[in-house]
C-alpha positions as CSV (number, residue, x, y, z in Angstrom):
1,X,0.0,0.0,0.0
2,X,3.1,2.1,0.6
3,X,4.6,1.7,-2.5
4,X,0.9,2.8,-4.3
5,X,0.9,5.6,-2.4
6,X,4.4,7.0,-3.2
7,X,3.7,6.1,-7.4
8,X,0.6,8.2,-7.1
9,X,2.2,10.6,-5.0
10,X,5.0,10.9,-7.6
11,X,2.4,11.5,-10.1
12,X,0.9,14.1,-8.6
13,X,3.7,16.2,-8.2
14,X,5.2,15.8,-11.5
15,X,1.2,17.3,-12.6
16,X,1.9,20.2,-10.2
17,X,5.2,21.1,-12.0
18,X,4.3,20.6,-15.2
19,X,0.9,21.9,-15.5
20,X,1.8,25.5,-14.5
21,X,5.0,25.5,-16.4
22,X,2.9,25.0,-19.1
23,X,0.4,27.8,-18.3
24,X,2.8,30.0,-17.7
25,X,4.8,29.6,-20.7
26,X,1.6,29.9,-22.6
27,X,0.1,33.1,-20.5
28,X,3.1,34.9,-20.7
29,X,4.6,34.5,-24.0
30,X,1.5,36.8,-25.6
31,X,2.0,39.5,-22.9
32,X,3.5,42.4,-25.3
33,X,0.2,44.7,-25.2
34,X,-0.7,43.9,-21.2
35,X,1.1,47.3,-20.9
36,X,-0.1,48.9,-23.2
37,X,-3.6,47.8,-22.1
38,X,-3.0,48.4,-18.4
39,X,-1.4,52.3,-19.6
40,X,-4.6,53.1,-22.4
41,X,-4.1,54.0,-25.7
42,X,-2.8,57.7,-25.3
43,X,0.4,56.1,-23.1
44,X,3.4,56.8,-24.6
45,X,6.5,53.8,-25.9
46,X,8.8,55.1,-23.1
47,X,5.4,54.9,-20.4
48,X,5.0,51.4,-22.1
49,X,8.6,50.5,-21.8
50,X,8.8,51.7,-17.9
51,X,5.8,49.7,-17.2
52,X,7.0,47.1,-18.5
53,X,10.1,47.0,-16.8
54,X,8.6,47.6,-13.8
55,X,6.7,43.9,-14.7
56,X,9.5,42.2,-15.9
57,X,8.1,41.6,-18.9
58,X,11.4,42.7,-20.6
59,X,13.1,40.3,-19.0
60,X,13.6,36.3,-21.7
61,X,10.8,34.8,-20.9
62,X,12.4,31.8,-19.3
63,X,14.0,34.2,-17.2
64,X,10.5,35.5,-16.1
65,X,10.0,31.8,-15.5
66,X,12.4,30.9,-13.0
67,X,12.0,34.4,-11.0
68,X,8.1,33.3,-10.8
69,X,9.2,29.4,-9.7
70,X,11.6,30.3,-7.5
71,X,9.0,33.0,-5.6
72,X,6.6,30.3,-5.6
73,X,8.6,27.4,-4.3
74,X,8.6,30.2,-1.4
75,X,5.6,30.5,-1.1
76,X,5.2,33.9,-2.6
77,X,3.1,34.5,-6.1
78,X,2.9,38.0,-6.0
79,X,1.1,41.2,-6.0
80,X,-2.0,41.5,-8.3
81,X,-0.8,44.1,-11.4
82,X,-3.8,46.2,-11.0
83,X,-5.0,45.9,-7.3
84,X,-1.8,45.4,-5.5
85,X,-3.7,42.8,-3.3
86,X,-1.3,40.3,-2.4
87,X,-2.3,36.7,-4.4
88,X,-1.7,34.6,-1.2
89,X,-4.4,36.6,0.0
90,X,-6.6,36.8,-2.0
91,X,-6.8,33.2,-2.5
92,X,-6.8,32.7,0.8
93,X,-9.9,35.3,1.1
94,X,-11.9,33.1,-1.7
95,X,-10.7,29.8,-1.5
96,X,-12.5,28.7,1.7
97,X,-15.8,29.9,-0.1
98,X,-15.4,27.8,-3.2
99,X,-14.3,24.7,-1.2
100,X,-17.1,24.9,0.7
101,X,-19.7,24.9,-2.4
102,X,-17.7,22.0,-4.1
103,X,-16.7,20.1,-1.1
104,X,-20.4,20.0,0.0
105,X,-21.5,19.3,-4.1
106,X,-19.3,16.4,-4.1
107,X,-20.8,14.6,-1.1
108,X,-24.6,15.4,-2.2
109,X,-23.3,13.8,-5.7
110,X,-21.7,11.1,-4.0
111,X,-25.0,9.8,-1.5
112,X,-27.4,10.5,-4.2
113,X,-26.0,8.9,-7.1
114,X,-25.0,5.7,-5.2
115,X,-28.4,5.5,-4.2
116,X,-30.0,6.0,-7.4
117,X,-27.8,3.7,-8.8
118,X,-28.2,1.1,-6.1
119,X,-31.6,1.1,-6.4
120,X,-32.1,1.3,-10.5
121,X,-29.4,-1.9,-10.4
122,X,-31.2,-3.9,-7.8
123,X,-35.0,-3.4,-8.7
124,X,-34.8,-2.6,-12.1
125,X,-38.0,-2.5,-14.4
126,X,-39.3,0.9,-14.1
127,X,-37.5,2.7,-11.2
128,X,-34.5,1.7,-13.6
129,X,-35.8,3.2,-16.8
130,X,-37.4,6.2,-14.8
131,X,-34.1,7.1,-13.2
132,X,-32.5,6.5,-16.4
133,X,-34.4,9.2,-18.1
134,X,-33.9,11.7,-15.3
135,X,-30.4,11.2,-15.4
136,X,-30.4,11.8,-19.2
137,X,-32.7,14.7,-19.0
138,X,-30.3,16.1,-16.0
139,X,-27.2,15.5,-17.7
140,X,-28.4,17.4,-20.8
141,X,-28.8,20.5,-18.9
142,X,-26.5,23.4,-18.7
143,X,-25.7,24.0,-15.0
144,X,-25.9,28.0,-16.1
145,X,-29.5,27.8,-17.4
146,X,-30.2,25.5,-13.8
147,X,-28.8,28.1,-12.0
148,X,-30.9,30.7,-13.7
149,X,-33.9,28.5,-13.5
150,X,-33.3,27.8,-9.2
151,X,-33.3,31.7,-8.7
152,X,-36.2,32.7,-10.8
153,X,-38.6,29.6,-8.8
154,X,-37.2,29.4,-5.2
155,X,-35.7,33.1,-4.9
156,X,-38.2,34.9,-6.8
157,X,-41.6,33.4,-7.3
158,X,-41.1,31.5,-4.2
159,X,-38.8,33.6,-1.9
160,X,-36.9,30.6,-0.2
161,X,-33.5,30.7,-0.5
162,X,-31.4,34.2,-1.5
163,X,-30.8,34.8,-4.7
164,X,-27.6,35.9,-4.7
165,X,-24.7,36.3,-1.6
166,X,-22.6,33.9,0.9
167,X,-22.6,33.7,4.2
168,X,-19.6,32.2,5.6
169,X,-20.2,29.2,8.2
170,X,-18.8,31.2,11.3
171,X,-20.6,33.6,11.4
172,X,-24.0,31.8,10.6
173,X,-24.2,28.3,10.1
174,X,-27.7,28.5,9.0
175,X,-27.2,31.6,6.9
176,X,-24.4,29.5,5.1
177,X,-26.8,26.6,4.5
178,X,-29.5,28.6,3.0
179,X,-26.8,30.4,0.5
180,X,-25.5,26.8,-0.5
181,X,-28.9,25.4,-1.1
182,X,-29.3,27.0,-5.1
183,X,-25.2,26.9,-6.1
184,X,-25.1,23.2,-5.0
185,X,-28.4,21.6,-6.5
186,X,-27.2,23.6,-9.6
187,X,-23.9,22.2,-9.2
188,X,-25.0,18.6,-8.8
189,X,-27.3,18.0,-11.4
190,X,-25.6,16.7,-14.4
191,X,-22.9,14.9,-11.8
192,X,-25.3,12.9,-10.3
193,X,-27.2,11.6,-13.8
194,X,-23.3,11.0,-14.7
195,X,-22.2,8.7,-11.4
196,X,-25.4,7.0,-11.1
197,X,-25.2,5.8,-14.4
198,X,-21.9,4.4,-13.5
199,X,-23.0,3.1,-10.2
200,X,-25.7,1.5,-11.6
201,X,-23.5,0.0,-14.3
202,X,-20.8,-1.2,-11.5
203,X,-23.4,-3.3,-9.2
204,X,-25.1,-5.0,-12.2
205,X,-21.5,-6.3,-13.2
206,X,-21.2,-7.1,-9.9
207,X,-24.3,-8.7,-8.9
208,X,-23.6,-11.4,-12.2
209,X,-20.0,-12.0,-10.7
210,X,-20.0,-16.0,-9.4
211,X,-19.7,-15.3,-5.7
212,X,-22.5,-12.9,-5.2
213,X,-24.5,-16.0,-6.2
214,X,-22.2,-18.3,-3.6
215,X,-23.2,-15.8,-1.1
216,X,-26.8,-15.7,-1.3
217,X,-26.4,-19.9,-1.7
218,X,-25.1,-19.6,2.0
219,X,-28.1,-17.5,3.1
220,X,-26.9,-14.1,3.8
221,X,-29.5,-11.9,3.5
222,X,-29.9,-9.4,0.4
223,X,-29.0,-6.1,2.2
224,X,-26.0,-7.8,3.5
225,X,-24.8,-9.1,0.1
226,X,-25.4,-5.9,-1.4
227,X,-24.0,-3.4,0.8
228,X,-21.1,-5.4,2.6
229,X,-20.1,-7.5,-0.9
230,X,-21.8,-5.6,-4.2
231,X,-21.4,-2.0,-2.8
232,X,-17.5,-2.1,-1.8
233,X,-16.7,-4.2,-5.2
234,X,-18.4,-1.8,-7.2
235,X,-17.2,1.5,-5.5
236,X,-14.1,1.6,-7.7
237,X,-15.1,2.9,-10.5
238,X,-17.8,4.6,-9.1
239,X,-14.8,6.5,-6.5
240,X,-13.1,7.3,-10.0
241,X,-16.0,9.1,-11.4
242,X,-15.6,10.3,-8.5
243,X,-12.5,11.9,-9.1
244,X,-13.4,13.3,-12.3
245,X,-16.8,14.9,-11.0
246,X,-14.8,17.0,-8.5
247,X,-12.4,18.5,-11.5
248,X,-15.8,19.2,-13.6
249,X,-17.6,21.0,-10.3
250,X,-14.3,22.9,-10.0
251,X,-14.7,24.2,-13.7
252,X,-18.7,24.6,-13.2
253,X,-18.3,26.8,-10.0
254,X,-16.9,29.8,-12.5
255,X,-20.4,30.2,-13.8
256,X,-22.3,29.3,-10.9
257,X,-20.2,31.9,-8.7
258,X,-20.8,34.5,-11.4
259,X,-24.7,34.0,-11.0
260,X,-25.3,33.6,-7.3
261,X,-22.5,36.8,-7.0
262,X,-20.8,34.2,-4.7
263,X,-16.9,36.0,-3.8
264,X,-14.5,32.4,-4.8
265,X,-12.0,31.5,-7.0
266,X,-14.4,31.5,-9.4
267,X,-15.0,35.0,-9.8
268,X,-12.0,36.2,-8.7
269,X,-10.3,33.9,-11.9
270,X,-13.2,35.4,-14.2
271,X,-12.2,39.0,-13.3
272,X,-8.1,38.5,-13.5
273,X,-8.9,37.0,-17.0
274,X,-11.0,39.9,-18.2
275,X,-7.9,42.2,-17.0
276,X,-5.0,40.1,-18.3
277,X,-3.6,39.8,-14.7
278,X,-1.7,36.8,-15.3
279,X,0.1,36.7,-11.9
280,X,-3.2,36.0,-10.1
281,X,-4.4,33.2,-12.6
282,X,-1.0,31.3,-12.4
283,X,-1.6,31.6,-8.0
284,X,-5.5,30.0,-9.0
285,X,-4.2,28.0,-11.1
286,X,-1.3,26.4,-8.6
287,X,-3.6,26.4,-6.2
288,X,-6.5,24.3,-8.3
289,X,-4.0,21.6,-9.6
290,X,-2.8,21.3,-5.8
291,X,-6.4,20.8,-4.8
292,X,-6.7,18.2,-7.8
293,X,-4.0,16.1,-7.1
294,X,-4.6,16.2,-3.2
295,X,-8.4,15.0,-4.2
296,X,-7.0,12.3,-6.6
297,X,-4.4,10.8,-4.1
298,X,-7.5,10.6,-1.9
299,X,-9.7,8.8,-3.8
300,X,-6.9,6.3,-5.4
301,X,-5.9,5.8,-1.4
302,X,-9.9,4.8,-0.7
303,X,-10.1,2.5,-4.4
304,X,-6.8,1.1,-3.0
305,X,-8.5,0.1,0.2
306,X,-11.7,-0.4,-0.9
307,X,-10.3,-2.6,-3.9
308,X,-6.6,-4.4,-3.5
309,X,-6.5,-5.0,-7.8
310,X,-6.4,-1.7,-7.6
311,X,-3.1,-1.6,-5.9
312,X,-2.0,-4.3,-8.3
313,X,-2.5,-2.2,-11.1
């Protein structure tokens, strides 16, 4: 178990050092109008030149690179170019906010679709084909347009839930909950038509494997087999599905944070984009492929356990 953990551990990090070298390289290689941008159109070339020495952007762009790493390695990305703001704290500000609404989407998504699936699998007939159509029908809607839809029925005609706003946890639990409620179902929708599909898929396979049928021949009972034998031998895939719903809810909380005016990562990646502020989207963008290898190492440390061919593999 050891040894898996240190190959998917070496994994990871090579994805955290190649991933932003990447980005970067890509970002700042097209950066010869940011000053000229950042100055307006009446600036003058020595105005543009001065800013952009004051950037480094005259600096070889590998150059640029290695200043950034080296920073970064120490923990410092930066200052934003047009707020000054600090990046470490600005992430810091938003990050616990978008956690929060993905963390939370990814257990809903994770209970809901394993029952769903669990129960189209085991009883079949029509709860199968009606779940199979809601999950088609869910995953076929844009998560924007569900958004759009949430506010306009429980935070208009039927004032619910706020339409817009966060509360953070300490200072009102409740207040938090309530702010949560729209983002998240809109969040979850398409994920859970998506890993039900694949949970459902996993315990059929499962429930036709030979000793599933020695097991019920020995009289265990049918919630036994199916939760202590079917469940934990079809939660591989389904804890790789997983994996892959967390990255997708990381990309789907851009839009949902721009319509509930939620202050995360989000937004604050949507406005450094719109201004060409390239330091702060290299500190998200760190930060993200952190969170997505962390997340990954979890979930191949659970299939691992759950599932030793796993480790094998």
């Amino acid at each position: 178990m050891i040894s898996f953990i240190l190959r998917r551990l070496g994994a990871g990090l090579i994805l955290i050092v190649v991933v932003p070298t990447l980005t970067f390289l890509l970002a700042f290689a097209g950066t010869a109008n940011v000053s000229r941008n950042m100055l307006g159109n009446d600036a003058s070339a020595a105005q543009v030149a001065a800013k952009n020495h004051e950037l480094g952007l005259d600096q070889p762009l590998l150059t640029q690179y290695l200043h950034w790493a080296t920073n970064v390695i120490h923990g410092d990305f930066g200052a934003s170019w047009f707020t000054q703001q600090k990046i470490t704290d600005a992430i810091a500000s938003r990050l616990p906010v978008t956690l929060s609404m993905v963390l939370l989407a990814v257990a809903v998504t994770a209970i809901v679709s394993t029952l769903l699936g669990m129960v189209a699998a085991v009883r079949g007939g029509v709860f199968d084909r009606v779940i199979q159509v809601l999950s088609i029908l869910g995953f076929s809607l844009p998560n924007f347009w569900v958004a759009l839809m949430m506010v306009l029925a429980f935070a208009i005609a039927i004032p619910l839930f706020p339409a817009t706003g966060y509360v953070p946890f300490s200072t009102d639990p409740g207040g938090w909950a309530l702010a949560l409620v729209l983002p998240v179902f809109s969040l979850v929708l398409g994920g859970i038509a998506n890993s039900s599909q694949q949970v459902r898929g996993a315990v059929i396979d499962v429930l036709r494997q030979d000793f599933i049928r020695t097991l019920r021949s020995r009289g265990l009972s049918r919630n036994s087999v199916l939760l202590r034998h079917a469940l934990r031998n079809a939660a591989s895939p389904a804890l790789m599905v997983l994996s892959l719903q967390f990255i997708g809810l990381l990309g789907g909380a851009v839009v949902i944070e721009k319509v509930f005016a939620i202050p995360g990562l989000g937004t604050l990646t949507v406005n450094a984009a719109s201004q060409s502020d390239l330091p702060v989207l290299m500190g998200v963008v760190v930060n993200l492929v952190v969170m997505v290898v962390i997340v990954n190492l979890i979930i191949d440390v659970l299939s691992g356990w759950v599932n030793p061919k796993v480790r094998v593999q």
